[in-house]
Biotite code that builds the C-alpha atoms (Angstrom):
import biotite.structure as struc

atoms = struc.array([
    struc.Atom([125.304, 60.257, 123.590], chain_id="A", res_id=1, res_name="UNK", atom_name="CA", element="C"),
    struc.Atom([122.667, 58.491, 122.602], chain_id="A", res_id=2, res_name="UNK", atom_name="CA", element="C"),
    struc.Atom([119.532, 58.728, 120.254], chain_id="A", res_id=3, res_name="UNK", atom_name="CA", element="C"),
    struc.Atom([116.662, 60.315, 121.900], chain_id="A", res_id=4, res_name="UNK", atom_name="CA", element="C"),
    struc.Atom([112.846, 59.543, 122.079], chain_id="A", res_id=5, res_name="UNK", atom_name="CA", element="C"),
    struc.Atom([112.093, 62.515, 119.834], chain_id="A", res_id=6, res_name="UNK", atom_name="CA", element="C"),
    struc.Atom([114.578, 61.262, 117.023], chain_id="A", res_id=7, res_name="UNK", atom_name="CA", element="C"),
    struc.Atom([113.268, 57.635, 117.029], chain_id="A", res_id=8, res_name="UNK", atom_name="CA", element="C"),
    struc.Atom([109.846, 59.023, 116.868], chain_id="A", res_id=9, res_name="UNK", atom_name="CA", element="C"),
    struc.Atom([111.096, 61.555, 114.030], chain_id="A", res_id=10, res_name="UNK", atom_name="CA", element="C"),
    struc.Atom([112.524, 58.823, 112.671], chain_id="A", res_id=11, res_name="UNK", atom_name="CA", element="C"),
    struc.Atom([109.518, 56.163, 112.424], chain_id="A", res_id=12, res_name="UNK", atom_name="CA", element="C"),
    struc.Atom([107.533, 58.939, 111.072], chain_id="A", res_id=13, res_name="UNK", atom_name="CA", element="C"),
    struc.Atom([110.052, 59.522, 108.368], chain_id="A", res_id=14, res_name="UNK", atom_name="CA", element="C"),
    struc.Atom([109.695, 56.128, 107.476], chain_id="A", res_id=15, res_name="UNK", atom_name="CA", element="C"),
    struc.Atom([106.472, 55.929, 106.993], chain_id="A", res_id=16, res_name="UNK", atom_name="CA", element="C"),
    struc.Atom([106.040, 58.337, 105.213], chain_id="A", res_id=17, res_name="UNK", atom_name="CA", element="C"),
    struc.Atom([108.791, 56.782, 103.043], chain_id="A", res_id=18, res_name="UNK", atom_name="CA", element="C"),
    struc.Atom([106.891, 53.812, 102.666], chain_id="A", res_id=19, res_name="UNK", atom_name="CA", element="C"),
    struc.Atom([103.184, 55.726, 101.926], chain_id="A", res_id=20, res_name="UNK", atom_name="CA", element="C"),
    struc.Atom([104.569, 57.849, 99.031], chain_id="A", res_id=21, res_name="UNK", atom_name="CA", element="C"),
    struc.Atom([107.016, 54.425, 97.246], chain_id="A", res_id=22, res_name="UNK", atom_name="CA", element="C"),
    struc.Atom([103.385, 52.638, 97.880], chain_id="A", res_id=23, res_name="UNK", atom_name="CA", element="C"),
    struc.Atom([101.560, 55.523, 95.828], chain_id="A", res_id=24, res_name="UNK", atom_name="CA", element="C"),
    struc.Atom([104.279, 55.207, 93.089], chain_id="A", res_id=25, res_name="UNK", atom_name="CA", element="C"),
    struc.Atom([104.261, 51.409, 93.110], chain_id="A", res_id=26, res_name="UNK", atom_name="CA", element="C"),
    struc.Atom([100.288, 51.423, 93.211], chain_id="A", res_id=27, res_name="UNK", atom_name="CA", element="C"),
    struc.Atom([100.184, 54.095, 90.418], chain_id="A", res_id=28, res_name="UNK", atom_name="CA", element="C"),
    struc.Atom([102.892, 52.411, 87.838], chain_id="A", res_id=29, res_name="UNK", atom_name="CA", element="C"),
    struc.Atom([102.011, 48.522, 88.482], chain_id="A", res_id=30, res_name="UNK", atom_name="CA", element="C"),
    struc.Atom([98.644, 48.004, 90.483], chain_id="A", res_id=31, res_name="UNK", atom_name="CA", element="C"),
    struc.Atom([97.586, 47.706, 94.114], chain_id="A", res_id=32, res_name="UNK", atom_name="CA", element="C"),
    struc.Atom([98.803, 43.288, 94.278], chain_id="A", res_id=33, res_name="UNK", atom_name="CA", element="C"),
    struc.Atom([102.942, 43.934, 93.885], chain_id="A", res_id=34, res_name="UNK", atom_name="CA", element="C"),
    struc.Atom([104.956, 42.500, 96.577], chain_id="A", res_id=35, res_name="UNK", atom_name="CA", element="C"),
    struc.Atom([104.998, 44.124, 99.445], chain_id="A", res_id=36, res_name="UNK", atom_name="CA", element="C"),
    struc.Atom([108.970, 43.824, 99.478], chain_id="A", res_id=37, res_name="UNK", atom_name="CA", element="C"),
    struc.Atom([108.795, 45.916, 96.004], chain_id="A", res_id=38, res_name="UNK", atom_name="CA", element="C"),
    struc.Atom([107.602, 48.597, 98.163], chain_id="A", res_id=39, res_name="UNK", atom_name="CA", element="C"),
    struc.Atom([109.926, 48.416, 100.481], chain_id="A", res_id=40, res_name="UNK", atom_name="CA", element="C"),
    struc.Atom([112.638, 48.237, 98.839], chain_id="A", res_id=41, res_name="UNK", atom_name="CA", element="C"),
    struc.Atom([111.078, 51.385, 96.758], chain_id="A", res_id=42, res_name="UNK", atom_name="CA", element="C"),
    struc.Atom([110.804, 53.069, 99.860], chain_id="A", res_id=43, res_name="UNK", atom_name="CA", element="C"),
    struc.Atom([114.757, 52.265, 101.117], chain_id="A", res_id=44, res_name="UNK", atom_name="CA", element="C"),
    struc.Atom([113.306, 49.936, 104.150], chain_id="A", res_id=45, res_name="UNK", atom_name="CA", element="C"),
    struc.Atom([113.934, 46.985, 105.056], chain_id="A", res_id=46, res_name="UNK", atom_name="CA", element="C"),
    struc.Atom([111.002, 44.390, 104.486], chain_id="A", res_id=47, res_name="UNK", atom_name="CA", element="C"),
    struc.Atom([110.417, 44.258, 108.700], chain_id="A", res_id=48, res_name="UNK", atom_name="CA", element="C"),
    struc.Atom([110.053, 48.120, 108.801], chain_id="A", res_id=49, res_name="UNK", atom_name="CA", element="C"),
    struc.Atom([107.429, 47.842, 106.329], chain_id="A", res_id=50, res_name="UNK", atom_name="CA", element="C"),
    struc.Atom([105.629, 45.370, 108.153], chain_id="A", res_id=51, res_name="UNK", atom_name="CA", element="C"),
    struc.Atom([106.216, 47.037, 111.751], chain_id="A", res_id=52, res_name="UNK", atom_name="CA", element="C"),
    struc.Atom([104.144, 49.988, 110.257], chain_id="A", res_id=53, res_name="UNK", atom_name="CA", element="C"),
    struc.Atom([101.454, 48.172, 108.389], chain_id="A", res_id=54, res_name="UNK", atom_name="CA", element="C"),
    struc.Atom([100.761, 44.603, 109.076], chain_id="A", res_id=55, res_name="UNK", atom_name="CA", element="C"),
    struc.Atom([99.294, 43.623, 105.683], chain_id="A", res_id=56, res_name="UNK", atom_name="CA", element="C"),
    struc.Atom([98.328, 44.921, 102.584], chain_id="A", res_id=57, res_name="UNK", atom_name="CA", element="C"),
    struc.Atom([95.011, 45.953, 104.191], chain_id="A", res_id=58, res_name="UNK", atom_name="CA", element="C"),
    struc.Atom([96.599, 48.522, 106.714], chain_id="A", res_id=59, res_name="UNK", atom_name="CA", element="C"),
    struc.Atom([98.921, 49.619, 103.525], chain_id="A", res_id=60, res_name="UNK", atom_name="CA", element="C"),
    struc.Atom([96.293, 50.115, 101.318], chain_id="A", res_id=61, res_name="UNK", atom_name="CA", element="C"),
    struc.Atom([94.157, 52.138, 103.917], chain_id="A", res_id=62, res_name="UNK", atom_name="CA", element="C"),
    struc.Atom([96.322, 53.930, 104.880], chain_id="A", res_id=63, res_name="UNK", atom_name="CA", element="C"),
    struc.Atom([98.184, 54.592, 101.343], chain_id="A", res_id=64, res_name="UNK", atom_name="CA", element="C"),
    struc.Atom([94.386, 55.957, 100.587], chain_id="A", res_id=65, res_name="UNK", atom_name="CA", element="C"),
    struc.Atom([94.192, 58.196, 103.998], chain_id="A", res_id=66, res_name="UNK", atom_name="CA", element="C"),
    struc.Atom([97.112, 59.813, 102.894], chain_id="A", res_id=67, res_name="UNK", atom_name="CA", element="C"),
    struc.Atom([96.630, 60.540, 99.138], chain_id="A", res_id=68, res_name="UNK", atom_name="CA", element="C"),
    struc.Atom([92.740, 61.763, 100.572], chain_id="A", res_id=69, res_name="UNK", atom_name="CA", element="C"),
    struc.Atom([94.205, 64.221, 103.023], chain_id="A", res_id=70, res_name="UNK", atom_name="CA", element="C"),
    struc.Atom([96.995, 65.263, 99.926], chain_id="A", res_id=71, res_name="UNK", atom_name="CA", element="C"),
    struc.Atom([93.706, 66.280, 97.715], chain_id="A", res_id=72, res_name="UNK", atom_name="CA", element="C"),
    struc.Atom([91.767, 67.683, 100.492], chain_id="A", res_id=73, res_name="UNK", atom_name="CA", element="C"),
    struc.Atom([94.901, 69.842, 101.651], chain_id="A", res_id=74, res_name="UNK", atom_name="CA", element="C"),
    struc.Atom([95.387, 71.198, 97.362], chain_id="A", res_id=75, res_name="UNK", atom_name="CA", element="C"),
    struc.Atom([91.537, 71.705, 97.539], chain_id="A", res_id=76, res_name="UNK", atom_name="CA", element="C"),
    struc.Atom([92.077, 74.295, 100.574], chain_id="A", res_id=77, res_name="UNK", atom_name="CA", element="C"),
    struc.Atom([95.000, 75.917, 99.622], chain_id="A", res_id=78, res_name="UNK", atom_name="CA", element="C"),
    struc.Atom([93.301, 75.954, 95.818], chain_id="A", res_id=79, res_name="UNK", atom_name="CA", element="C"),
    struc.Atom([90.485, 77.187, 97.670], chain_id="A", res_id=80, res_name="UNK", atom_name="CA", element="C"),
    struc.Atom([91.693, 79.980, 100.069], chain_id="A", res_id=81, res_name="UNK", atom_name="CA", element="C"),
    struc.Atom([94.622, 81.528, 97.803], chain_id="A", res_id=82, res_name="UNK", atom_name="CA", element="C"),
    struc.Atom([92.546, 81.959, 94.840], chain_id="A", res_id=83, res_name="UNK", atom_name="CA", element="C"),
    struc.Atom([90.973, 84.811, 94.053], chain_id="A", res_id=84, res_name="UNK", atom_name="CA", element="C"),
    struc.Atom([87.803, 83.222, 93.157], chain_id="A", res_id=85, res_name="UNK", atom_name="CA", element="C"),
    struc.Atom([85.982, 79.633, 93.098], chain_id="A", res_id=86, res_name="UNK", atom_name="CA", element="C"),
    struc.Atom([86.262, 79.304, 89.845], chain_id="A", res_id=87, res_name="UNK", atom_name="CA", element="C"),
    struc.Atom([90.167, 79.941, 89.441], chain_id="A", res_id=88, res_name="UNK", atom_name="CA", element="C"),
    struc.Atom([90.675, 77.728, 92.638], chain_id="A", res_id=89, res_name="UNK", atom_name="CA", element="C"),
    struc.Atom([89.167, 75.120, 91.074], chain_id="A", res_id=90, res_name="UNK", atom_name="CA", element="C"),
    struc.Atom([91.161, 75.164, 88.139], chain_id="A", res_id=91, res_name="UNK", atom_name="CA", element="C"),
    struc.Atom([93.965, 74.730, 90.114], chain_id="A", res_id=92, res_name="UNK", atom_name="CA", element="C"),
    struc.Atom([93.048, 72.049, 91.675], chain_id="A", res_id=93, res_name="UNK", atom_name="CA", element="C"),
    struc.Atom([92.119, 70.103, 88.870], chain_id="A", res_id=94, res_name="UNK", atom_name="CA", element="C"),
    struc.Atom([95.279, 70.789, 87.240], chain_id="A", res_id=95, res_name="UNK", atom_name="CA", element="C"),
    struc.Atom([97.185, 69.697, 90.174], chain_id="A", res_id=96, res_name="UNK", atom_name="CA", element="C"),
    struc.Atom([95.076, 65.909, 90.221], chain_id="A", res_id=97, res_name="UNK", atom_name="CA", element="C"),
    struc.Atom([96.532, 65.914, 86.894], chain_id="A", res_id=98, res_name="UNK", atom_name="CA", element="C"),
    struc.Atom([100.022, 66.817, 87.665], chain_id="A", res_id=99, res_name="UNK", atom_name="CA", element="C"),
    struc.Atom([100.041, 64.576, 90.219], chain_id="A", res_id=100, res_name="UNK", atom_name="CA", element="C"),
    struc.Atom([98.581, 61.655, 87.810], chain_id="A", res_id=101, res_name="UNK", atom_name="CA", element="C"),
    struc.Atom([95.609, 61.550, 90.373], chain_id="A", res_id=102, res_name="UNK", atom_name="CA", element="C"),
    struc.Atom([93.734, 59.222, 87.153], chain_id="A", res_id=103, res_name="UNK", atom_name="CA", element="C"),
    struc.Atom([96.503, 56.765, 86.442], chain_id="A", res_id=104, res_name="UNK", atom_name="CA", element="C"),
    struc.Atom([96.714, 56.213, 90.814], chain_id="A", res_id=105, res_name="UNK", atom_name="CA", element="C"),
    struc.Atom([92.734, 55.619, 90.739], chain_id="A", res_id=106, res_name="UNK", atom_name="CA", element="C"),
    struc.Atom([93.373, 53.466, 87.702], chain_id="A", res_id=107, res_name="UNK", atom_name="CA", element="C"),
    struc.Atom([95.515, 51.023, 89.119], chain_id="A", res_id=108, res_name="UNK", atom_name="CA", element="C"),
    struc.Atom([93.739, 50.236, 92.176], chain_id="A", res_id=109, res_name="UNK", atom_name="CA", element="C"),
    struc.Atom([90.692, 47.359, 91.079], chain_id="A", res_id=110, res_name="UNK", atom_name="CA", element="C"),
    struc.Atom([87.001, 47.844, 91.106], chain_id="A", res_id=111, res_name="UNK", atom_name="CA", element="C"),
    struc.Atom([86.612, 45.642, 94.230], chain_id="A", res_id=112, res_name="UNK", atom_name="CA", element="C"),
    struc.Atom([89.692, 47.456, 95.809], chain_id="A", res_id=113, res_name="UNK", atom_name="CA", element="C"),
    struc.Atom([87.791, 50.640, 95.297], chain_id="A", res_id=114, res_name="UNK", atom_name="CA", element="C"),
    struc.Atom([84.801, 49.828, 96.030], chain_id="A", res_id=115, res_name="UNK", atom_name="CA", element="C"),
    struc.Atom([85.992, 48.570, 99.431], chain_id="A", res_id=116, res_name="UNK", atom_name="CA", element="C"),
    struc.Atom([87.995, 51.594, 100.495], chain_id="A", res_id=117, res_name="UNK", atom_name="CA", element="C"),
    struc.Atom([85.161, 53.705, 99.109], chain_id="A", res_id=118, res_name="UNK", atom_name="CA", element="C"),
    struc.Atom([83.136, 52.660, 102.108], chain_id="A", res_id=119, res_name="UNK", atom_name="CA", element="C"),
    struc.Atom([85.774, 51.758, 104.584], chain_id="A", res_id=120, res_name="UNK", atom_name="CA", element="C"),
    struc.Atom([84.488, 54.117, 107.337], chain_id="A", res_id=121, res_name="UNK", atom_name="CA", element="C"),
    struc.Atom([88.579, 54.456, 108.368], chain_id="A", res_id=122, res_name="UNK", atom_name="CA", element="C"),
    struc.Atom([88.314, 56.391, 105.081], chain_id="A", res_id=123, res_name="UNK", atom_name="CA", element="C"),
    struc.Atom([84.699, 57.933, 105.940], chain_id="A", res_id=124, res_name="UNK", atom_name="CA", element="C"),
    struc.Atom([85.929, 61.834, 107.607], chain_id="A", res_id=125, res_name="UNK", atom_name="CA", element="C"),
    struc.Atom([88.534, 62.267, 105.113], chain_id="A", res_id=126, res_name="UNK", atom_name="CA", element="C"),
    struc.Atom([86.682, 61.844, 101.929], chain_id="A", res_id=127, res_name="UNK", atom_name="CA", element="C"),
    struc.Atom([83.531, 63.642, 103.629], chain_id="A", res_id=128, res_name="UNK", atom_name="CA", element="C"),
    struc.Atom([86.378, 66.475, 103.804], chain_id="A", res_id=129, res_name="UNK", atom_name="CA", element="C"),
    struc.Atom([87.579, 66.331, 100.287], chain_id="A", res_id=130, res_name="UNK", atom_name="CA", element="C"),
    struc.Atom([83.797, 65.547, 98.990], chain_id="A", res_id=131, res_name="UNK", atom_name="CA", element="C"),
    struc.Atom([83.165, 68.747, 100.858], chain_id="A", res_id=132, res_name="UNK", atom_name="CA", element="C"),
    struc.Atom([85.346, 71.213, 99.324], chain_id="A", res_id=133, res_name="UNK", atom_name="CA", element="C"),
    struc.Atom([84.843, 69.670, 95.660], chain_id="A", res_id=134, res_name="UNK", atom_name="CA", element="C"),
    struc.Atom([81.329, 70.848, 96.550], chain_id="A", res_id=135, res_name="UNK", atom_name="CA", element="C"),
    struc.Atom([81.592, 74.120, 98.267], chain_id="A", res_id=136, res_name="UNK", atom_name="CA", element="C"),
    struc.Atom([83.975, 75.211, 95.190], chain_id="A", res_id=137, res_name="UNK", atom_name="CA", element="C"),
    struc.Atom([81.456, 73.590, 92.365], chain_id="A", res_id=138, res_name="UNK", atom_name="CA", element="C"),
    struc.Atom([78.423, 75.471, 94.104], chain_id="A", res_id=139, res_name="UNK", atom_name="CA", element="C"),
    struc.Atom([80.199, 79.251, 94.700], chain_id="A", res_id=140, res_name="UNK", atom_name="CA", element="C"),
    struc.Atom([82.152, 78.738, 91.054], chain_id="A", res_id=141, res_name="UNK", atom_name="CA", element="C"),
    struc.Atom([78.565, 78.407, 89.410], chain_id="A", res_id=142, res_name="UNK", atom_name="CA", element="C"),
    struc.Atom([76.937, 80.972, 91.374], chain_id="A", res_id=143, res_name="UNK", atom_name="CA", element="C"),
    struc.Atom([79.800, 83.458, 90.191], chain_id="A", res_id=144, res_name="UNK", atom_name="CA", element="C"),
    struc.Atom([78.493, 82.497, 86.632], chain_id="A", res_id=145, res_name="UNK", atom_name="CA", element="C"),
    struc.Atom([81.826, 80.687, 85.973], chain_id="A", res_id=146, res_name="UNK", atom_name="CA", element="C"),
    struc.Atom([80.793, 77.317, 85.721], chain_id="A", res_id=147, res_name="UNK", atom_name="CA", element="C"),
    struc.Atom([78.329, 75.373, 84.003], chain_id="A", res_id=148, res_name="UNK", atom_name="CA", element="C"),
    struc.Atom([75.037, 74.805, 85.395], chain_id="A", res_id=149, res_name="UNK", atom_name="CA", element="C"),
    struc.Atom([74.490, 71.456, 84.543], chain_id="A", res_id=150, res_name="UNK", atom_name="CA", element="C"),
    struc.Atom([77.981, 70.659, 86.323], chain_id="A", res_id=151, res_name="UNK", atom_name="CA", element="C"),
    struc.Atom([77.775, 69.182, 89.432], chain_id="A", res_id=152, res_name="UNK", atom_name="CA", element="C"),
    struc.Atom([80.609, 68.205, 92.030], chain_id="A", res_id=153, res_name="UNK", atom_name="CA", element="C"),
    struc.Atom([80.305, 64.247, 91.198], chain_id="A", res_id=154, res_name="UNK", atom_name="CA", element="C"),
    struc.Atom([81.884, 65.447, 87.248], chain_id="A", res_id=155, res_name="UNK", atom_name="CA", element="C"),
    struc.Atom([84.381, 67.601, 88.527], chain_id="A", res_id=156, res_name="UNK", atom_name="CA", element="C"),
    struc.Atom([85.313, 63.874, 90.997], chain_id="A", res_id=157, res_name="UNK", atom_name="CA", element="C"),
    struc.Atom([85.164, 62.295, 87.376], chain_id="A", res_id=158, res_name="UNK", atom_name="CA", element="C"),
    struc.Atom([87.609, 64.682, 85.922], chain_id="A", res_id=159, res_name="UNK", atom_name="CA", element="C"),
    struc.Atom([90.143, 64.981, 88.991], chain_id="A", res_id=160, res_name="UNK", atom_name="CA", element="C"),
    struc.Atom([91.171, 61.174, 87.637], chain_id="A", res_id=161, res_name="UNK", atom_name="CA", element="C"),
    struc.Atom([91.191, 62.325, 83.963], chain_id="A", res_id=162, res_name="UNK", atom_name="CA", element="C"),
    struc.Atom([94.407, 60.654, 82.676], chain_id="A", res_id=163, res_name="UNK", atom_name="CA", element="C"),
    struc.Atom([96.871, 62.503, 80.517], chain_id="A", res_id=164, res_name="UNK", atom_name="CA", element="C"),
    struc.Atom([98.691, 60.938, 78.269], chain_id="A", res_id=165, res_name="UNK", atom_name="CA", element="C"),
    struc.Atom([101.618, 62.399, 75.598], chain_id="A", res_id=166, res_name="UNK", atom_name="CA", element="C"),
    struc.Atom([102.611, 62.336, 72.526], chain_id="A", res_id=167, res_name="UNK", atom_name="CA", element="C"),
    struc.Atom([106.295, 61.968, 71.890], chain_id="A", res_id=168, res_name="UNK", atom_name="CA", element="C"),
    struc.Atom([106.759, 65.887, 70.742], chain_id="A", res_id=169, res_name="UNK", atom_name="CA", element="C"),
    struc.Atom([105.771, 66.471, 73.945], chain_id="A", res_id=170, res_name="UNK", atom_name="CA", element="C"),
    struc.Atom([106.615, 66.648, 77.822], chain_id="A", res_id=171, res_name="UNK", atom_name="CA", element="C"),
    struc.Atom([103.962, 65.777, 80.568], chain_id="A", res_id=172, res_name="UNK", atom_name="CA", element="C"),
    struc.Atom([103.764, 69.237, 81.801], chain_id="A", res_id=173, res_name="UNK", atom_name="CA", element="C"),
    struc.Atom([102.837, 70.207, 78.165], chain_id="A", res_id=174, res_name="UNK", atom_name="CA", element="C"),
    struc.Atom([100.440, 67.656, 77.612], chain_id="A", res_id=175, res_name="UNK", atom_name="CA", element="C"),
    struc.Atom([98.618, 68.767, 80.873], chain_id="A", res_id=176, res_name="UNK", atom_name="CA", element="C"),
    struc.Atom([98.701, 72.454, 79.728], chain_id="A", res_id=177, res_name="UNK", atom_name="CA", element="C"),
    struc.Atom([96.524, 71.049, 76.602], chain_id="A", res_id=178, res_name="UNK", atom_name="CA", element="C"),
    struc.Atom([94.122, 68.944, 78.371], chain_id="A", res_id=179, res_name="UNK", atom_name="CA", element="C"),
    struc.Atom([93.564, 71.662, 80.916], chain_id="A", res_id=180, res_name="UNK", atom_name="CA", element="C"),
    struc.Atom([92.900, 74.126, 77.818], chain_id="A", res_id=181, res_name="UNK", atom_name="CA", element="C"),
    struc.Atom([90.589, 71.754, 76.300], chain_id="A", res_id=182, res_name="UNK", atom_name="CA", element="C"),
    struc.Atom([88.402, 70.845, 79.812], chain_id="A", res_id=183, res_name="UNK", atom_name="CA", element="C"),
    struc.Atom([88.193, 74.141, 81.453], chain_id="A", res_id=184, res_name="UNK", atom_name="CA", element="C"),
    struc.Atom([86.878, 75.774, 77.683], chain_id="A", res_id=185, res_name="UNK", atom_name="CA", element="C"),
    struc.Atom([84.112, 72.597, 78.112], chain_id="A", res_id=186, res_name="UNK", atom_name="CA", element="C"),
    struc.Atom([83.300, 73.218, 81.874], chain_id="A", res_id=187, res_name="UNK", atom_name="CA", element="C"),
    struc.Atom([82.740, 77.555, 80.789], chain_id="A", res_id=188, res_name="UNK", atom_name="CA", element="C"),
    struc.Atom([79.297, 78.679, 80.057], chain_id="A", res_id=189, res_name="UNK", atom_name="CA", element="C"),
    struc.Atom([78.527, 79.562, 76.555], chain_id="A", res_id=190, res_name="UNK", atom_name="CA", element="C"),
    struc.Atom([79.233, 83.094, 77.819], chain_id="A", res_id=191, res_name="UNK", atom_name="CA", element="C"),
    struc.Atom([82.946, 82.779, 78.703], chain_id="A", res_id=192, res_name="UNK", atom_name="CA", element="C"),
    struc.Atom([83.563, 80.974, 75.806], chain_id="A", res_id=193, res_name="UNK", atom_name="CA", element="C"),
])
């Protein structure tokens, strides 16, 4: 009995997403130029696998960035629709960019690197989405009276990479717990405070 279509396809997919998530760990903890072999053998692939899926560091970098773009646009739905309000959704959200050390990813990838996947129009639809629901939640959270006026959807972008760091007494999740306190009493109005 052999292996069918379905299970190679299966298969490839399972690889690449293999290789996507060791590249967003390898990105995040040393920078966007380590070997491409590093990745793969970070992702359990063989070298050739890696390089059957993405041809060079381009097509891995673009499409490393598709896939962490759709990750924040699919918390910024789910933030968004099982919330009870804008407000707590984006909370949510901004605590999971810092659970998922969202800042220290952005950090590790260069100015020019960013600057040319920030207008990459492979990348175009999928930040428009993300961009999108930043917004929408920004706009309803300060028409609730929740957040800030002078707040806009460009510093909530600034604080989804805000970088946590701890202090020996303390685990990650607890150092995230603090920060959160400390930037969602800053983005309140005087009111709610």
């Amino acid at each position: 009995m052999g292996i069918t279509a379905e299970q190679l396809r299966a298969d490839a997919r399972s690889n690449r997403d293999q290789i996507l998530n060791a590249a967003l760990d390898v990105f995040r903890e040393r920078g966007t130029e380590v070997p491409m072999k590093d990745i793969a053998d970070h992702a359990g692939v063989g070298v050739g696998t890696l390089y059957r899926r993405f041809p060079d560091r381009d097509a891995l970098l673009i499409a490393t960035a598709r896939a962490h773009l759709e990750r924040l646009a699919e918390l910024a739905t789910a933030a968004w629709r099982e919330e009870h309000t804008a407000w707590l959704g984006m909370c949510r959200f901004l605590r999971e960019c810092a659970e998922m050390q969202l800042g220290a990813q952005a950090a590790a990838v260069g100015p020019a690197t960013h600057q040319a996947m920030h207008v990459d129009p492979r990348l175009t639809g999928v930040r428009a989405a993300a961009v999108d629901l930043v917004t929408r939640m920004t706009a309803q959270a300060q028409a609730d009276g929740d957040l800030r006026a002078d707040i806009g959807p460009e510093d909530i972008a600034l604080l989804m990479t805000v970088q946590v760091y701890t202090r020996g007494d303390e685990s990650y999740t607890d150092a995230v717990d603090r920060v959160m306190r400390i930037m969602i009493d800053g983005l309140r109005p005087q009111q709610h405070s």
